[in-house]
C-alpha positions in Angstrom: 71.1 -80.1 13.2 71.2 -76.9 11.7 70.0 -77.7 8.4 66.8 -79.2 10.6 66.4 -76.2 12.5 66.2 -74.4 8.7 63.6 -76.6 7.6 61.7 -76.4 10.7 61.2 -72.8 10.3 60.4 -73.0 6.9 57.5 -75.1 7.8 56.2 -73.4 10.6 56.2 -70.6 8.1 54.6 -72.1 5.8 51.9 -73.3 7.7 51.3 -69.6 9.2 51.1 -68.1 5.4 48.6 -70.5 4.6 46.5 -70.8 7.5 45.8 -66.5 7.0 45.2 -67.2 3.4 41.8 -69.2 4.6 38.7 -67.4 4.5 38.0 -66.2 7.9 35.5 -67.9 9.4 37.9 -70.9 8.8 40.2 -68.1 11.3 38.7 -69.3 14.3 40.4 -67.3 17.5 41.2 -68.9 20.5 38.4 -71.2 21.4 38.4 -75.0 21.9 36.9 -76.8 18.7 34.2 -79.1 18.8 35.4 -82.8 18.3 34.7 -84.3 15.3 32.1 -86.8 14.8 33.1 -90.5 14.9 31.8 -90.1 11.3 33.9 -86.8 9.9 36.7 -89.2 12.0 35.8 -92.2 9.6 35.8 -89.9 6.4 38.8 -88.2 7.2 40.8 -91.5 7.8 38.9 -92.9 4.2 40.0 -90.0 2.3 43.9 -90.2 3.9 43.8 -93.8 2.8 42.7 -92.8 -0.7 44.9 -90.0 -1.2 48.1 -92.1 0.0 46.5 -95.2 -2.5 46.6 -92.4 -5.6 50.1 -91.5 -4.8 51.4 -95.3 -4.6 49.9 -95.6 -8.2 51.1 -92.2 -9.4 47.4 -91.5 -10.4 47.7 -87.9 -10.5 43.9 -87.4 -11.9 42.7 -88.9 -8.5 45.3 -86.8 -6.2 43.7 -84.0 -7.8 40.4 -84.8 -6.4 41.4 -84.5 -2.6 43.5 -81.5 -2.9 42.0 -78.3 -2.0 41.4 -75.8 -5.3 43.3 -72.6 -3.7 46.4 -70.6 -4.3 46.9 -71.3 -0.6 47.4 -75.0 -1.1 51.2 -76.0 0.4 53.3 -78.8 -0.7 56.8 -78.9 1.4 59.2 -81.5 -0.3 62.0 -81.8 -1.9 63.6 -79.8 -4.6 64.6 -80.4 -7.8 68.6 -79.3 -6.8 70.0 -77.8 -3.2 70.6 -74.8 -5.5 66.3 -74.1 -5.1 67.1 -74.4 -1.5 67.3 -78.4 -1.0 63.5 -78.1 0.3 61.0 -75.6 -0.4 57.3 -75.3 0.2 55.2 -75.7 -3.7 52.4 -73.1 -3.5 49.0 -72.9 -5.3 46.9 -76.0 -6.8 48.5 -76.7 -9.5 52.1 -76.1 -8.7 51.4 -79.1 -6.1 49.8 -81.2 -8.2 52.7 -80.6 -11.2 55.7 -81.4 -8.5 53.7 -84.1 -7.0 53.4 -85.9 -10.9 57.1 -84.8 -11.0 58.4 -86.9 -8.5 55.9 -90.0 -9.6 58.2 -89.9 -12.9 61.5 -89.4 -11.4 61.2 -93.2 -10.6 60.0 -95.3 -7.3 57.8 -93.7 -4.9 55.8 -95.3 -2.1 54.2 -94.1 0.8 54.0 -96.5 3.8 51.9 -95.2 6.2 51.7 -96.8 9.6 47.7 -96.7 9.9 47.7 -97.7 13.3 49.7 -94.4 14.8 47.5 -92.1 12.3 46.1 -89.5 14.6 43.0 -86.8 13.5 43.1 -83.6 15.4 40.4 -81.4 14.7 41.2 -77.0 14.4 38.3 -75.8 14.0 34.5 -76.9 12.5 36.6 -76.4 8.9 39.9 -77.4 9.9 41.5 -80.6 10.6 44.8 -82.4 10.6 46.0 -85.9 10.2 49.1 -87.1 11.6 50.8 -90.1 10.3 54.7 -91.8 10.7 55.0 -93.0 7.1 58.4 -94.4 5.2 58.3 -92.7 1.7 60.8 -94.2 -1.2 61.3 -91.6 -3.8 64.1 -91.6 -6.4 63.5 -87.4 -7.4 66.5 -85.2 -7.6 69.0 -88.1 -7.3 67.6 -89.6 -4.0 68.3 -93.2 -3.4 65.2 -95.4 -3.6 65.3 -96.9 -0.1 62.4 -96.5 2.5 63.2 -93.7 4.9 61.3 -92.3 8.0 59.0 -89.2 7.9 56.0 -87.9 9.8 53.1 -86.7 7.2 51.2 -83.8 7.9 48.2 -82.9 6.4 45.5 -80.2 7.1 42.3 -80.8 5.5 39.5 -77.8 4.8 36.3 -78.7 4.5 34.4 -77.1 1.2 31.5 -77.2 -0.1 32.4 -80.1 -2.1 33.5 -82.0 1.2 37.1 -82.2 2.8 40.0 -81.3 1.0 43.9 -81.9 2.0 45.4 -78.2 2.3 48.4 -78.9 2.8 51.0 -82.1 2.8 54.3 -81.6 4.9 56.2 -84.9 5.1 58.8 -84.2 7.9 62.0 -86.2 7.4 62.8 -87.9 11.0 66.6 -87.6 11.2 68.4 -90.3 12.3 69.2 -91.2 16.0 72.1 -89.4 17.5 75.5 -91.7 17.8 76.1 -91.5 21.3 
């Protein structure tokens, strides 16, 4: 539980440093967002789907092209050994994209999202999130290849270029308490 708490505060941390890294009209205060159009809705479901079809075929040239260009994009994941602190949150564009390729070559991987739970919650005008239960398989730093439960978090900015994921926190759901 502990360890959880850890990681929990980690990621709320992480999510703080970059949120104040956008620019600051993407800062909005207090004020309830306009919803998102049943079209930004559709886009931002099409470009979760895409991203999650990249990562199942390792395609790291295609993963690049929904990641936002920023030293404020966040990766939390896994690290290489629980000496780097077991879980750790990847910083900048390309140190995302170069763990992300790392753990395509460290053996299976699979995202399994479960489409039908996937909720969008808009932020701001610039700032959404999607909200997905996935089970992810990974073999990196020794991890056994089965499917295990986590809740994937992204927040998307919208550019110039269109909406880009900001950051990807994949949550690991611990298992149920033995009662």
């Amino acid at each position: 539980m502990k360890r959880h708490r850890s990681v929990l505060v980690v990621l709320v941390a992480g999510i703080a440093t970059s949120i104040s890294g956008l620019p600051k009209t993407l800062q909005a205060g207090p004020t309830t967002p306009a919803p998102l159009t049943e079209t930004a809705r559709n886009e931002l479901r099409g470009l979760y789907k895409g991203l999650i079809d990249a990562e199942n075929r390792h395609d790291i040239a295609a993963v690049r092209s929904f990641v936002w260009i920023s030293p404020n994009t966040l990766f939390v994941a896994k690290t290489a050994t629980a000496a780097e602190g077991n879980w750790a949150g990847f910083w900048g564009t390309e140190v995302v994209l170069k763990h992300l390729d790392d753990l395509y070559k460290a053996g299976p991987f699979k995202i399994e999202p479960d489409y039908d739970k996937e909720k969008i919650v808009v932020l701001s005008h610039d700032v959404a999130e999607t909200y997905v239960p996935v089970n992810i398989t990974v073999a990196y730093a020794g991890q056994t290849p089965i499917p295990k439960p986590f809740l994937m978090i992204l927040e998307w900015v919208r550019t110039p270029e269109g909406w880009r994921m900001a950051t990807d926190i994949a949550l690991p759901i611990p298992p149920a308490p033995h009662e």
